[in-house]
Structure formats: C-alpha cells, structure tokens
C-alpha positions as CSV (number, residue, x, y, z in Angstrom):
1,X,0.0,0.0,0.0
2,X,1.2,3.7,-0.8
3,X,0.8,6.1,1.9
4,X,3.0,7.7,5.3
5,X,2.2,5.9,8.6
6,X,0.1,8.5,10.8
7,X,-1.0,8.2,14.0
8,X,-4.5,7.8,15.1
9,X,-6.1,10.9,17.5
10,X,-9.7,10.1,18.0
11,X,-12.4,8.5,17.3
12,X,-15.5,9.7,17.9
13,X,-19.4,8.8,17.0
14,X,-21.4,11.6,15.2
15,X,-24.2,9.6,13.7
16,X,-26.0,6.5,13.2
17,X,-22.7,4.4,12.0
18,X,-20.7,7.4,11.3
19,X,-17.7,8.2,13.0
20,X,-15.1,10.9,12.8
21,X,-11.4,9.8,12.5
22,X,-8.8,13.1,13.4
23,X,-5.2,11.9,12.0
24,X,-2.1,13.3,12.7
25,X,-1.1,15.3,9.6
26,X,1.8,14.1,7.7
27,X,5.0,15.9,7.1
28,X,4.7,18.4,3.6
29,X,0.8,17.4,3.8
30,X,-1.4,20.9,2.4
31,X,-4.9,18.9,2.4
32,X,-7.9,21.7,0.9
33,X,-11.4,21.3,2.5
34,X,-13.0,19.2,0.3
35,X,-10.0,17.3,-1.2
36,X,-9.8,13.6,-0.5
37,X,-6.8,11.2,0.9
38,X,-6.6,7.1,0.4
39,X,-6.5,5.6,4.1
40,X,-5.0,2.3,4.7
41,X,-4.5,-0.7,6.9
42,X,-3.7,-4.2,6.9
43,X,-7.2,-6.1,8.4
44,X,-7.2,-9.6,9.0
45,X,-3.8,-10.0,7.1
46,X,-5.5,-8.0,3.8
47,X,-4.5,-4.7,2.8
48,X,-7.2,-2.9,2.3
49,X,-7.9,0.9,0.9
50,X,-10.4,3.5,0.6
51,X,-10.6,7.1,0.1
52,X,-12.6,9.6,2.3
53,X,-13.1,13.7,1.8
54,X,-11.7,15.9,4.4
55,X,-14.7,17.1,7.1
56,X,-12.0,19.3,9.0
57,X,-11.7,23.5,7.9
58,X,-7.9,22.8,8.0
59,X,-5.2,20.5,8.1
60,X,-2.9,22.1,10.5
61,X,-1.1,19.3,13.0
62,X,-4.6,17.0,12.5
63,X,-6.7,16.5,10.1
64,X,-10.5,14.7,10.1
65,X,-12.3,12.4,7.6
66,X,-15.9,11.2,8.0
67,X,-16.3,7.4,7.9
68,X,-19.6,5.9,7.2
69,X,-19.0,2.6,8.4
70,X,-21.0,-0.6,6.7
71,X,-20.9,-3.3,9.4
72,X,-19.7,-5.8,5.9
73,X,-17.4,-3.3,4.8
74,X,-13.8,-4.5,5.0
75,X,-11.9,-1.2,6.2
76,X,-14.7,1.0,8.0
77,X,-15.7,-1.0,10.8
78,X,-11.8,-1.5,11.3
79,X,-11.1,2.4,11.2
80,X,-14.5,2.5,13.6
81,X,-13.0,0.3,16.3
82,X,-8.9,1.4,16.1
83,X,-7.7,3.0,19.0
84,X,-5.9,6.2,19.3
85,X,-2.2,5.7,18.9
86,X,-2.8,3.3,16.6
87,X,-1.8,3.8,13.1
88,X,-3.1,4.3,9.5
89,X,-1.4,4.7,6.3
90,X,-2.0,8.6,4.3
91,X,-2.2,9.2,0.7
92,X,-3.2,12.0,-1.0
93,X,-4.5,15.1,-1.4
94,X,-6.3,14.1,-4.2
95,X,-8.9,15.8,-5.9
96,X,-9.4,19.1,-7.8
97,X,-12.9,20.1,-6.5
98,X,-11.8,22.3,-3.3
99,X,-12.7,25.0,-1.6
100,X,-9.8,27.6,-3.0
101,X,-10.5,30.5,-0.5
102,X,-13.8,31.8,-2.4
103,X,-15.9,34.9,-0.7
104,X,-19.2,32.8,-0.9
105,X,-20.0,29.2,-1.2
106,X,-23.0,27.3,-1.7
107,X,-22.4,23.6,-0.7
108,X,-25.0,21.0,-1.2
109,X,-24.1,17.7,0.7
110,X,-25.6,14.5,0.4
111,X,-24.9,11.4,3.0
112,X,-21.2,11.2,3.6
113,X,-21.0,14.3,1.7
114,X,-21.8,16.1,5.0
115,X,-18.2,16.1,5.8
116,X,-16.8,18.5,3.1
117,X,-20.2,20.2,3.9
118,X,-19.1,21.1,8.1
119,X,-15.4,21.7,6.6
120,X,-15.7,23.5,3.9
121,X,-18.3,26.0,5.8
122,X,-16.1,26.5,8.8
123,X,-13.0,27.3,7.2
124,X,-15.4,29.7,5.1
125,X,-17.2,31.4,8.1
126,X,-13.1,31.4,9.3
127,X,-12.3,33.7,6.4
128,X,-15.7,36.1,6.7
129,X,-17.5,34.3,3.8
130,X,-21.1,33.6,3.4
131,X,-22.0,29.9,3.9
132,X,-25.0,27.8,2.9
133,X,-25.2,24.6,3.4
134,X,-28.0,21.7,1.9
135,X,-27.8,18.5,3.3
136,X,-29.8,15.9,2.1
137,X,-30.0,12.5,4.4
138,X,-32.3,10.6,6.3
139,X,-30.3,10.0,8.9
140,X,-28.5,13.0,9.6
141,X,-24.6,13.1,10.7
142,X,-22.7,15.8,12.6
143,X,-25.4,18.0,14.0
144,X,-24.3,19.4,16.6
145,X,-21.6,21.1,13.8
146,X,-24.7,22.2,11.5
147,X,-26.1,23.5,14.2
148,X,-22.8,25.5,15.3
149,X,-22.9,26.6,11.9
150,X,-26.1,28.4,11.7
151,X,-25.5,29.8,14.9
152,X,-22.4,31.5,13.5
153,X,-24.3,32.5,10.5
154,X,-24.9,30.0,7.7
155,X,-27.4,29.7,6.0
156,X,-28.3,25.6,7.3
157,X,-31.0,23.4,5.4
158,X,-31.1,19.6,6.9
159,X,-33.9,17.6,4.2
160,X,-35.0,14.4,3.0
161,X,-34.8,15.7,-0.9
162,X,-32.6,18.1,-2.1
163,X,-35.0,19.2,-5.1
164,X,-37.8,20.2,-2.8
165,X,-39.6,23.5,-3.3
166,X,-38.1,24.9,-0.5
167,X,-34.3,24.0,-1.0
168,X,-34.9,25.2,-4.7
169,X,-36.2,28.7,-3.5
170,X,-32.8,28.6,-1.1
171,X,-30.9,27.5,-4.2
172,X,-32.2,30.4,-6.1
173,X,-31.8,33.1,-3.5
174,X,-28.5,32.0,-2.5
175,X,-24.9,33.7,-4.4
176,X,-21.2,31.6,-4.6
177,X,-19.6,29.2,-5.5
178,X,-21.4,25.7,-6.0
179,X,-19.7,23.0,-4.2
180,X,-21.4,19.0,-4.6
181,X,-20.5,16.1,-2.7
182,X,-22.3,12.9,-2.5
183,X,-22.8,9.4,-4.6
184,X,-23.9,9.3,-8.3
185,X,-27.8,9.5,-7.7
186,X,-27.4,12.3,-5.1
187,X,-25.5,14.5,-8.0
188,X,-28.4,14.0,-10.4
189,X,-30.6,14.8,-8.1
190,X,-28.3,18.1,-6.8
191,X,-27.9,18.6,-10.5
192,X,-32.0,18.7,-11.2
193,X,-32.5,21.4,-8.2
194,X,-29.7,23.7,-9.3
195,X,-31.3,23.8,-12.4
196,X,-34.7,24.6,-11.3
197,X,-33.0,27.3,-9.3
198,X,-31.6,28.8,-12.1
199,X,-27.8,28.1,-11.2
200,X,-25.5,26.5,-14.1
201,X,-24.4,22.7,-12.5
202,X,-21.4,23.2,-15.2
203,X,-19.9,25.9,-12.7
204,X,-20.2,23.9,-10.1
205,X,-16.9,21.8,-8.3
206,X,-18.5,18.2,-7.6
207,X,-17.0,15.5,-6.3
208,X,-18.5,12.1,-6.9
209,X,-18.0,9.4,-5.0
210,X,-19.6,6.7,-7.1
211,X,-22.5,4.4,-6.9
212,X,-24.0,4.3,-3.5
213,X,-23.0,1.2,-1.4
C-alpha cells in the first residue's frame, strides 16, 4: 500500500454508524477542505484501501475524515474500532474540487458528503465568507456542527430531498460558489434542483463518490 504511517487521534461517533477519524497530519501534507486522501491498513492479514473527503476547515497538525462505516465493509468498521495511537497509512491530497478561498459558497451535501459540507463551511465562516449549506440525508450526521454553523451565520438546510420547493427557493436566493459532494444518484438529483433554481451545475466543483453502497 502507498501512503506515510500516521498516528490515530480520535475516534469519535457523530451519527448513526458514522464516525469521525482526526489523523495526525503528515510531514509536507497541504490537504484543501473538500479534497480527498486514500487511508490504509492491513485487516485480517488483507491490505485494504479507501478514500474519504476531508470534514475538517484545515489540516494544520490534524486533520478529520468522515467514515460511514457498513458493518460488511472491509476497512470501515476497522477504522471505527482502532484506537488512538494506533496507526493508518495517508495518501493523497487528491482531488481538484476544493474549496480555494472563495468569498461565498453554496455547498449541497448528500450522505457522507456532509463532511466536506461542516469543513468547507467552517474554514469559510473562518475567512468572513457567506455559507450555505444543503444536506440531504435521512439520517443526519454531525449535528451538533450544523447547528454550530447556523449559529455563527450560515445559511443551514437539513432535508430528506434536495430538489424540494423549499431547497430550490434557497438554491435560487443563495450567491457563490457551487460545491457537490455525494454518490452518483445524489449529484443527479443536486444537478436537477440547481437547475430549477436557475444556477448552471457546469460551474459547479462536484466531487462524486460513485454508486452508493
């Protein structure tokens, strides 16, 4: 497996089978909010891989991903369980679709997509930028962060379908950059509501992360 050996922090529940992992950052490591890293470890004597978006505003010292964890998955109930002090292998940044500093941002999350949603409104609200944030799940992850976030300012919409009349009006009524995170069906569906709000999806930075499990 590719990667530097980093240290595990913490791991802590926030959500139905969702956990946050904070890893020490590697040396030379300049991870963007919403960029991606490949995490590794050997489980059961297989080396095993995935990749996971940043949650965390920054990468300073630590850095956090956001692991759904499917109980017949092969690496997240692993990373759900390790300890801190225990150790992980890094890969990465990866990914082009980042949050570059911009003076507004729109970003429409759906599922695990909530973590470049929290860390990519933080380090925004950091920098004095307007924030909105649509989340789309039916279980929803990191609350109490959404709810730190409209408290500081965002603009915070937690629903069951992204293309409601409500989100739409939001959509339409809301200036920055477009940022989309989530599996294949949620981008069609982000994709369809932008459009009925009269935003262009071409401008948008998406990241898929493929078929939904």
């Amino acid at each position: 497996m590719d990667g530097t050996e980093v240290a595990v922090r913490s791991v802590r529940s926030v959500g139905s089978d969702t956990v946050a992992l904070e890893l020490e950052t590697p040396p030379e490591f300049d991870a963007r909010p919403g960029q991606f890293v490949q995490v590794g470890a050997t489980v059961e004597g297989e080396d095993v891989t995935r990749h996971y978006t940043l949650s965390s505003p920054d990468s300073e010292d630590t850095f956090e991903v956001t692991v759904e964890v499917d109980p017949e998955g092969s690496l997240s109930p692993y990373l759900a369980g390790i300890e801190p002090g225990e150790t992980v292998l890094v890969a990465g940044p990866f990914g082009n679709s980042y949050y570059e500093g911009e003076e507004s941002v729109v970003v429409l999350g759906g599922g695990p997509g909530v973590g470049p949603a929290v860390g990519i409104g933080e380090r925004a609200l950091e920098d004095g930028g307007d924030v909105t944030v649509v989340y789309q799940d039916d279980d929803p992850a990191h609350e109490e962060r959404l709810a730190d976030l409209a408290s500081a300012g965002a603009t915070v919409a937690i629903t069951t379908d992204a293309s409601a009349e409500d989100v739409v009006a939001l959509l339409a009524n809301s200036v920055g950059q477009v940022f989309v995170y989530g599996f294949a069906e949620f981008l069609d569906e982000a994709t369809a509501a932008l459009d009925a709000a009269g935003l262009d999806p071409a401008e948008a930075k998406t990241e898929n992360f493929g078929p939904a499990p």
